[in-house]
Structure formats: C-alpha cells, structure tokens
NULORO-496069 format. One line per 5 residues: for each residue x, y negated, z negated of N, C-alpha, C, CB. Coordinates in Angstrom, 3 decimals. Each point is the difference from the previous one (the first is absolute). Glycine has a CB too. Example, Ala and Ser with C-alpha at 12.3 -4.5 7.8 and 13.67 -1.06 7.14 Angstrom:
2
13.190 5.690 -7.800 -0.890 -1.190 0.000 0.900 -1.200 0.000 -1.892 1.173 -1.246; 1.542 -2.223 1.966 0.820 -1.190 -0.060 -0.770 -1.090 -0.730 1.184 0.628 2.145
***
This chain:
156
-12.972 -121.183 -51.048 0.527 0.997 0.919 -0.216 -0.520 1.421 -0.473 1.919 -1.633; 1.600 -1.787 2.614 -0.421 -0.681 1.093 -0.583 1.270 0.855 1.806 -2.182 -0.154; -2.354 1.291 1.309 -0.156 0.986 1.394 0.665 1.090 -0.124 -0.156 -1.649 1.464; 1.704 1.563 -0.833 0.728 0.910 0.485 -0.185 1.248 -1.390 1.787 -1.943 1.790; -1.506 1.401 -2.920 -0.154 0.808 -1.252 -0.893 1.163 0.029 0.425 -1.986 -1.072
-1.794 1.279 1.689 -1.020 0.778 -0.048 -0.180 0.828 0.561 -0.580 -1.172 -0.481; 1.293 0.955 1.844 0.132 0.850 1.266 0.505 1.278 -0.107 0.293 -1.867 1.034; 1.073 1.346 -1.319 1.449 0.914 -0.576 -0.698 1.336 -0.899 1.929 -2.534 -0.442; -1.974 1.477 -0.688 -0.915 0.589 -1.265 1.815 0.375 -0.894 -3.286 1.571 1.480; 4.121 -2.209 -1.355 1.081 0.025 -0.094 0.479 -0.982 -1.475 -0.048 0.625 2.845
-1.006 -1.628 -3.651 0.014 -0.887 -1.193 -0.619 0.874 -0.563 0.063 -2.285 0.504; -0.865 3.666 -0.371 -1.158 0.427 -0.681 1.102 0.883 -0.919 -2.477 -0.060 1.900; 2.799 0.369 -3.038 0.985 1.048 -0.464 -0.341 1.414 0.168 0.601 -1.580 -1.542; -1.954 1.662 2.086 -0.880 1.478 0.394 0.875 0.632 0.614 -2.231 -0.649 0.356; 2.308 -0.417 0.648 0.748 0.305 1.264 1.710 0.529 0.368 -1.885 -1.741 0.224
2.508 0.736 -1.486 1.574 0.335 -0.119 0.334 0.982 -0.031 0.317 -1.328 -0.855; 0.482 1.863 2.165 0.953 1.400 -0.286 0.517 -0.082 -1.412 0.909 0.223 2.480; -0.764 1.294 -2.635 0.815 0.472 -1.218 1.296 -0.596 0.156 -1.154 2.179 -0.293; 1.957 -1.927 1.005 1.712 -0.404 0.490 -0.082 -1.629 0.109 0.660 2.411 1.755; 0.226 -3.086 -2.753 0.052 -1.189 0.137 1.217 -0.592 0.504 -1.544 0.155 -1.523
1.276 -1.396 1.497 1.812 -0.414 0.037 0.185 0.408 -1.078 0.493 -2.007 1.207; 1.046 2.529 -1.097 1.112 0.655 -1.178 -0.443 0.969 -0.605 0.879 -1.816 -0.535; -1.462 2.355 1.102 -0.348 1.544 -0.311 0.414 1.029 0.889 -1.821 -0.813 -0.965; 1.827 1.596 0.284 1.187 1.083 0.754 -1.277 0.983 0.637 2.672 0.102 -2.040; -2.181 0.103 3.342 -1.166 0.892 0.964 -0.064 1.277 0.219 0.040 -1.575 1.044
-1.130 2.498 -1.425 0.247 1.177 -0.148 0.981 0.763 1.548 -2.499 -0.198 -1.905; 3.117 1.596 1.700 0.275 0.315 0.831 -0.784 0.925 1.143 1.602 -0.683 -1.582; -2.570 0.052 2.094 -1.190 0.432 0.758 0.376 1.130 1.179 -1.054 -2.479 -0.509; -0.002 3.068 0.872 0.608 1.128 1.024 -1.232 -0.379 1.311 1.154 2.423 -2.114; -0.442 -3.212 2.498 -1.043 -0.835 1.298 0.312 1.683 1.130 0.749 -3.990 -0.131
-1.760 3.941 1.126 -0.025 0.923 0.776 0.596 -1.250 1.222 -2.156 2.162 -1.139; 3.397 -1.602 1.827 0.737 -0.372 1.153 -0.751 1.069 1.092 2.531 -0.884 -1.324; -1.706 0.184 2.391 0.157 0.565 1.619 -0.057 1.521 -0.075 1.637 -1.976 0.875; -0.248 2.073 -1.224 0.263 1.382 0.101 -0.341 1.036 -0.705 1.303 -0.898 0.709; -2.354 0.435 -1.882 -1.139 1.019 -0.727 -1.263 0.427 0.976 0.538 -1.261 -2.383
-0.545 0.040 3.333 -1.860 0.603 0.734 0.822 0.686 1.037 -2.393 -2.190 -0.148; 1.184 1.726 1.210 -0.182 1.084 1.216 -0.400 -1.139 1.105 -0.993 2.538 -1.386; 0.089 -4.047 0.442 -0.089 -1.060 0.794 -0.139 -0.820 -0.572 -0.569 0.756 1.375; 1.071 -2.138 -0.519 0.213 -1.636 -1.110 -1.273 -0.119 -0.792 1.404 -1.668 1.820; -2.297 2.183 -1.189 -1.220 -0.095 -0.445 -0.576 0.411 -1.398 0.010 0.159 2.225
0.844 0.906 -2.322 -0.248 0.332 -1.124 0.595 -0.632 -1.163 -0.419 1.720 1.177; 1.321 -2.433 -1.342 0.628 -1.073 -0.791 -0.263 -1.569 -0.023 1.471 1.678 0.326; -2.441 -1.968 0.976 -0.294 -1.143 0.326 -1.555 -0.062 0.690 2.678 -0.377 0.147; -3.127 -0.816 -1.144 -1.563 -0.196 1.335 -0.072 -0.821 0.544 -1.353 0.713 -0.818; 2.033 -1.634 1.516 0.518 -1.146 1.006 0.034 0.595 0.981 1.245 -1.291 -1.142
-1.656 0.917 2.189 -0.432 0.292 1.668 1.289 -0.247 0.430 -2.543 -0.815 0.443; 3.105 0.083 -0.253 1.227 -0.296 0.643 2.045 0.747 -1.496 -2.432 -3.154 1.783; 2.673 3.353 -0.596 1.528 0.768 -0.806 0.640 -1.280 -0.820 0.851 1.978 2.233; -0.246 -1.116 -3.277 0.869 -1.181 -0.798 1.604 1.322 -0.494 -2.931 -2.211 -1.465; 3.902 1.524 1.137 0.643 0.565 -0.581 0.695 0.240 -1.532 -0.283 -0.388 2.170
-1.041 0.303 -2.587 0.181 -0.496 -1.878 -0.768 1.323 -0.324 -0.256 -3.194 -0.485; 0.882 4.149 0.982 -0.435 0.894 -0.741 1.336 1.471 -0.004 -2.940 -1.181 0.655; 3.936 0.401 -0.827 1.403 0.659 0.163 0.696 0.556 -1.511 0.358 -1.784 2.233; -0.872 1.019 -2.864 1.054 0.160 -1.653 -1.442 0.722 -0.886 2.208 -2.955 -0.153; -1.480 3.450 -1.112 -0.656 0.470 -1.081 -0.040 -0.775 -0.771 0.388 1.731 0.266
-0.932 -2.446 -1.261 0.453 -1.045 -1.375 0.742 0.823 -0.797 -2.029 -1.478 -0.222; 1.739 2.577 -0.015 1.122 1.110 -1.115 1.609 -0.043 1.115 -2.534 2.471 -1.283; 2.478 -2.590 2.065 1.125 0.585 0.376 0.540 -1.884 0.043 -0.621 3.145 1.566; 0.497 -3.865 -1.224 -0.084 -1.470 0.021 0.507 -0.314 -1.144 -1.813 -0.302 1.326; 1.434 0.404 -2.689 0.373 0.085 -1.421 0.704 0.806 0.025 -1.543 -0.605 -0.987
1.941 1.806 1.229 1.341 0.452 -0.159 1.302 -0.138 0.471 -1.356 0.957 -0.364; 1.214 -1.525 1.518 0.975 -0.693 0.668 0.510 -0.859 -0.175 -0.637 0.631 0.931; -0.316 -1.841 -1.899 0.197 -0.894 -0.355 0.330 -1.216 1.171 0.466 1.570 -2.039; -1.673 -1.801 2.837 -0.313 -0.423 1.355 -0.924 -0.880 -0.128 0.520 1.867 1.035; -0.714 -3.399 -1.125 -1.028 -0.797 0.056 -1.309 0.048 0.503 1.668 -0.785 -0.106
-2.724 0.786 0.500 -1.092 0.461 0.696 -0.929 -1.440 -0.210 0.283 2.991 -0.446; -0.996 -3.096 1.546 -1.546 -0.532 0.110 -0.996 1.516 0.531 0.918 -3.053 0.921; -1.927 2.783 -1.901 -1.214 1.037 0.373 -1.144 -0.878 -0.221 1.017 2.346 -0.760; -1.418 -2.188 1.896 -1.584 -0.317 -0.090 -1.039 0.745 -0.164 0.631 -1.232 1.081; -1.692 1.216 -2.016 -1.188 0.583 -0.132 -1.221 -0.737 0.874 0.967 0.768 -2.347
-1.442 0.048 2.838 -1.167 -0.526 1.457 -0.496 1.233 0.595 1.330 -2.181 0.902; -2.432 2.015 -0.692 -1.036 0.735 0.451 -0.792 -0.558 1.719 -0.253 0.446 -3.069; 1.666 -0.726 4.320 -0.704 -0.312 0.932 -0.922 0.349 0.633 1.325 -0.473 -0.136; -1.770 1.548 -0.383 -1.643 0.527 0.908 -0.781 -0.884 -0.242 -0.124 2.305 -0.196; -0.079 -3.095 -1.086 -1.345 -0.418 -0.437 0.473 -1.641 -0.142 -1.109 2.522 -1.430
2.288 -2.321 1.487 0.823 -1.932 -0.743 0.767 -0.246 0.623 0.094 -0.087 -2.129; -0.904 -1.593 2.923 0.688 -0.585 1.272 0.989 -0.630 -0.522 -1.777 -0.305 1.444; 1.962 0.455 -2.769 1.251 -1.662 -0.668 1.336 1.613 -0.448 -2.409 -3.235 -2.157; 1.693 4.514 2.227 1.252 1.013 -0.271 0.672 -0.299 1.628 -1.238 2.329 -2.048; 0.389 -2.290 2.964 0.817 0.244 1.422 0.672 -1.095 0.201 -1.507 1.364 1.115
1.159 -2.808 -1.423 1.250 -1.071 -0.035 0.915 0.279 -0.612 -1.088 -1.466 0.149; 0.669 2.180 -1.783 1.522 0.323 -0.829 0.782 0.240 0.607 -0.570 0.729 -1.472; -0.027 1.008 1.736 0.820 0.788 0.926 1.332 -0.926 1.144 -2.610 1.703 -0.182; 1.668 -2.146 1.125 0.713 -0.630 1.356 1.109 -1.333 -0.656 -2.598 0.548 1.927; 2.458 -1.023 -2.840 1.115 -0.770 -0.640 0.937 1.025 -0.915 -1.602 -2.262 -0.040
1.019 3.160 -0.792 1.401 0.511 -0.262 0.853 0.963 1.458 -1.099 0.126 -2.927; 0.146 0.123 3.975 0.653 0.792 0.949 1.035 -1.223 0.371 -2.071 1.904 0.911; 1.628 -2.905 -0.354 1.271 -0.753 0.281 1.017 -0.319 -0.880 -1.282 -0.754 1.305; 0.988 0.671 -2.606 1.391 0.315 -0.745 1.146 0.913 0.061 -1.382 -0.680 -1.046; 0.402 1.678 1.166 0.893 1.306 0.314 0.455 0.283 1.128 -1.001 0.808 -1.361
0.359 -1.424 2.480 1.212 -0.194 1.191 1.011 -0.947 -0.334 -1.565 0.411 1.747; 1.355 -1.690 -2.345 0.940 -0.951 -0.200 1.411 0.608 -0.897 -2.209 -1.806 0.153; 1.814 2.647 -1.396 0.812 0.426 -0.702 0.994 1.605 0.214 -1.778 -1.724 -1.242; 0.949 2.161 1.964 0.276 1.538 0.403 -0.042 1.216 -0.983 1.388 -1.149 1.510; -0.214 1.692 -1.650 0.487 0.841 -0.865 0.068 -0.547 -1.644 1.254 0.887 2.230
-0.207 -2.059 -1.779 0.423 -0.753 -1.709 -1.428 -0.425 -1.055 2.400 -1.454 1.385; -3.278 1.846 -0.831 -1.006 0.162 -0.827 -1.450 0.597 -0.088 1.383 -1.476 -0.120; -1.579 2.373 -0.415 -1.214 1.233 0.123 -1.928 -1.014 -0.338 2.451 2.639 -1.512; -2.529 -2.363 2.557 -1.866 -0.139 -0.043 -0.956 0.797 0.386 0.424 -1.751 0.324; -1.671 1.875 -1.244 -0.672 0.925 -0.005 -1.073 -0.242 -0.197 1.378 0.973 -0.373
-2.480 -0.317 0.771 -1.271 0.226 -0.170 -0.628 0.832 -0.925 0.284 -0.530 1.864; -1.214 0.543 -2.337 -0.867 0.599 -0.793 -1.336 -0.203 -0.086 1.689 0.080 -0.886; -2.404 0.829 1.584 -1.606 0.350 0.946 -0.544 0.066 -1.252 0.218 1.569 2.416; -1.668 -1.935 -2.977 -0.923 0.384 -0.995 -0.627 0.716 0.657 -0.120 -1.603 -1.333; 0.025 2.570 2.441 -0.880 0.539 0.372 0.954 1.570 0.487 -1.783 -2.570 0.566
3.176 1.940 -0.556 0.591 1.294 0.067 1.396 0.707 -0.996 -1.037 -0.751 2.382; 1.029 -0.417 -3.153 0.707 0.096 -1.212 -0.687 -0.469 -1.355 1.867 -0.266 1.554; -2.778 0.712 -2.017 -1.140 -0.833 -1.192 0.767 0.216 -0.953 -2.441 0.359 0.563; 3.546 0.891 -0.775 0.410 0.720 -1.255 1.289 -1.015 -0.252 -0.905 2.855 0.457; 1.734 -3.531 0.504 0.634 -0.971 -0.008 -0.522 -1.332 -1.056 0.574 1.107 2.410
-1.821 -1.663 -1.639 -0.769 -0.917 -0.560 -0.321 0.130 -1.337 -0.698 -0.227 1.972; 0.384 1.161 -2.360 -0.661 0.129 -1.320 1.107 0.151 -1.136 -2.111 1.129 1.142; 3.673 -0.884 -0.265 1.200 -0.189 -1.247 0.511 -1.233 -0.268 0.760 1.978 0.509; -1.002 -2.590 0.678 0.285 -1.833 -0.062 -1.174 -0.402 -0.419 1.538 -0.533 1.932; -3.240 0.925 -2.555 -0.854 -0.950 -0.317 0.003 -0.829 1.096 0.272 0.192 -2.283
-0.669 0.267 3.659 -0.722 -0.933 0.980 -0.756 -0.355 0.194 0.658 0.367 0.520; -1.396 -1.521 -0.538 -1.440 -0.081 -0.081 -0.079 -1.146 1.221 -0.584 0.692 -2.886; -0.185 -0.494 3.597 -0.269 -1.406 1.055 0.923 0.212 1.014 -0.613 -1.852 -1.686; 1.096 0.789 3.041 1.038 0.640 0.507 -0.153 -1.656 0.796 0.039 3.441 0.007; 0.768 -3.228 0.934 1.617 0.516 -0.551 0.972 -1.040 -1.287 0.142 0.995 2.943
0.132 0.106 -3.188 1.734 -0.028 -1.135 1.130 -0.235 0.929 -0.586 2.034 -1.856; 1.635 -2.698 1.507 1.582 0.241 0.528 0.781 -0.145 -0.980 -0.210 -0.784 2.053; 0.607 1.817 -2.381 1.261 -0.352 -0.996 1.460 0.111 0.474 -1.500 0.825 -1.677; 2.458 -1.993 1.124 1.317 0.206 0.496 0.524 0.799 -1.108 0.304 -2.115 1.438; 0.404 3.361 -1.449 0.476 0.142 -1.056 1.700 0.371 0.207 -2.593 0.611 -0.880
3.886 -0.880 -0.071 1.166 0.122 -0.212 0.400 1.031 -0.206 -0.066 -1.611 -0.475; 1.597 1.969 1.216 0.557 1.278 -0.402 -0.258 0.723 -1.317 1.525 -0.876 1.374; -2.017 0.505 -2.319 -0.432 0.450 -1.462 -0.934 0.537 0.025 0.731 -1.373 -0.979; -1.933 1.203 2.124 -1.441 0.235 -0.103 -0.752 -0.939 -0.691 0.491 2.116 0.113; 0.074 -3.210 -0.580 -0.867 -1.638 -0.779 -0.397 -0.355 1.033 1.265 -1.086 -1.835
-2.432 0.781 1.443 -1.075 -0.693 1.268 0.119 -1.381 -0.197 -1.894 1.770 0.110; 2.575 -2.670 1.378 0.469 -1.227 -0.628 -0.332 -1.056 0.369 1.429 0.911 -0.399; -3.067 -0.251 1.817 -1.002 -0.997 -0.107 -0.711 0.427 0.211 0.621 -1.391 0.277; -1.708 1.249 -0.229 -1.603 0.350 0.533 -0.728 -0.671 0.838 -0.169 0.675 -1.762; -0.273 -0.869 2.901 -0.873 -0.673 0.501 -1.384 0.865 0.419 2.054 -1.524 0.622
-3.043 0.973 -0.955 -1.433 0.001 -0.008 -0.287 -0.809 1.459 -0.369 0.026 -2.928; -0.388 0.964 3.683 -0.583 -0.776 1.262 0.772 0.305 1.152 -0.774 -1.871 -1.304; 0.514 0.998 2.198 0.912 -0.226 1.255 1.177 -1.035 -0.751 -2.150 0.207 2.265; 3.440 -0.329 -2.101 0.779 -0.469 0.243 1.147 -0.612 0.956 -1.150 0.949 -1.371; 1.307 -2.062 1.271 0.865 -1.109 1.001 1.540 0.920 0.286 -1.159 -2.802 -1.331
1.546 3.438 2.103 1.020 0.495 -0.156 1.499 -0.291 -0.432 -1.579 0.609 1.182; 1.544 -2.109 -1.508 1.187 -0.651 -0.089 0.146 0.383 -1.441 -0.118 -1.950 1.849; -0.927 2.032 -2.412 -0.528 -0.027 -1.996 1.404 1.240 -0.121 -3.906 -0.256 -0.587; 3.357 1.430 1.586 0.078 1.149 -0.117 2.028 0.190 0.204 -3.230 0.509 0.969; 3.233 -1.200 0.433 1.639 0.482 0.271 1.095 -1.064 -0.714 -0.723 1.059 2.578
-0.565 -2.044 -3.941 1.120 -0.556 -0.691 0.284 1.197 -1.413 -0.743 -2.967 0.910; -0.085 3.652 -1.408 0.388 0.781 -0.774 0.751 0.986 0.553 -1.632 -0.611 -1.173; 1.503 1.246 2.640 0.969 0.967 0.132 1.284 -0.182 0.519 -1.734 1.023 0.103; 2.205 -2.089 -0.057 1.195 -0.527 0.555 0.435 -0.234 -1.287 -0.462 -0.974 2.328; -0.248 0.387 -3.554 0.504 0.363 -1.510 0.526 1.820 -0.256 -2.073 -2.210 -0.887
0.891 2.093 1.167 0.675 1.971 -0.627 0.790 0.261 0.533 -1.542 1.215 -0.374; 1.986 -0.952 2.094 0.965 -0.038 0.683 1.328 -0.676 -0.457 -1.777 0.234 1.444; 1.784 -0.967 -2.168 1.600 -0.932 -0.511 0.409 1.263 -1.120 -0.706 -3.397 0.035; 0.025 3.527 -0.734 -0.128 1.030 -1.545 0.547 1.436 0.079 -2.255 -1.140 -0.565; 3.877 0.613 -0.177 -0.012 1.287 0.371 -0.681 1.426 -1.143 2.208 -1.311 1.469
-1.752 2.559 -0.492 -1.195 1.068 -0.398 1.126 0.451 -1.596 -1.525 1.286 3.247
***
C-alpha cells in the first residue's frame, strides 16, 4: 500500500463508498440554497461557492449529468482544494453542466445513502444516474473535464 493510499485511506475497501462506477446513484434529497435561510447552513467553507444550486433527485430526473462532491471543508484542507477545482469547472462549463456539493456536516443523510466514508468523493455521473467515475482525493482537473466533455457528447 503506498503513502498516498494510506493517507487517502482510499485502497482500504473500509473506506469505499457504496456508489461505484456503474452503479446507479440513489435519488438523494441534498438540502440547496433555497431550502435555508443561510449558505451556511448547507455549507461549512468560510468563503462562498456556488455548488449548492441543484438537488441529485431532481438531477436524475431530468436526466442531467452531474459532478458532486462529498467534503467536509471545515475540518478537510484537501475538501477545500476539491471544492476550488470543481468551482472552476463550473465557471468553465456553466449551465451545460450541473455541480454540486455535499457537506458531511450539513447533509450526513445524503452521505449515508451513497456509503461515504472518508472524504472527499467526486463522482461523475450520466444522464442515467450511472456513476461513470469516481475519484478519491484531490484531483488534477484535466482527469475530471476529460470525463465530462465525454458525458457532454452523449446524448440524453
């Protein structure tokens, strides 16, 4: 097992989310914007993000591609890099493709339907709701906008 392995804790199978690749993702009822009263309450990151706009149920019904990340930035400095690389995706991409967040500290009931364990998760998943990658850790963002420029070709 290397370093990073150990770190991650991401080789350990303890650790493996429930939702794999090619597994179909439940239709979760993430708490958005326009459920609180403040970002805060959907997010524990000091600084604003805008990944906290879509529902995953409503995402799957639409039949709308998504990246969601699971991260807990209050406590996890490698969730707040997640974060700030998928935020620039989502400026890069805009509309034509939905990204989202998911707080363990303000969505746990989320977490516990995907089997989250450790953090952060990113899953890309396809108009179907098939999860059609996973990355464990911080990730290189290029990894990331080569699968969604895949899903993006596909049609729905």
């Amino acid at each position: 097992m290397s370093f990073l392995s150990v770190l991650y804790g991401c080789d350990n199978d303890s650790f493996q989310p429930d939702v794999a690749n090619g597994g179909k993702v439940p239709a979760s009822i993430n708490r958005v914007l326009t459920d609180v009263a403040s970002r805060k309450e959907v997010c524990s990151m000091d600084t604003a993000d805008n990944l906290h706009s879509w529902r995953i149920s409503d995402l799957r019904a639409a039949g709308k591609p998504f990246l969601v990340v699971f991260g807990t930035p209050q406590h996890c400095t490698m969730c707040v890099d997640q974060l700030a690389r998928v935020a620039a995706l989502q400026e890069e991409y805009g509309s034509r493709f939905a990204f989202l967040h998911v707080d363990g500290y303000r969505d746990n009931a989320v977490w516990v339907d995907w089997g989250i364990k450790g953090e952060p998760w990113t899953f890309l998943v396809d108009r179907e709701g098939i999860v059609r990658k996973v990355f464990p850790g911080p990730t290189d963002p290029a990894l990331m906008e080569a699968v969604i420029d895949q899903l993006l070709l596909e049609k729905g």
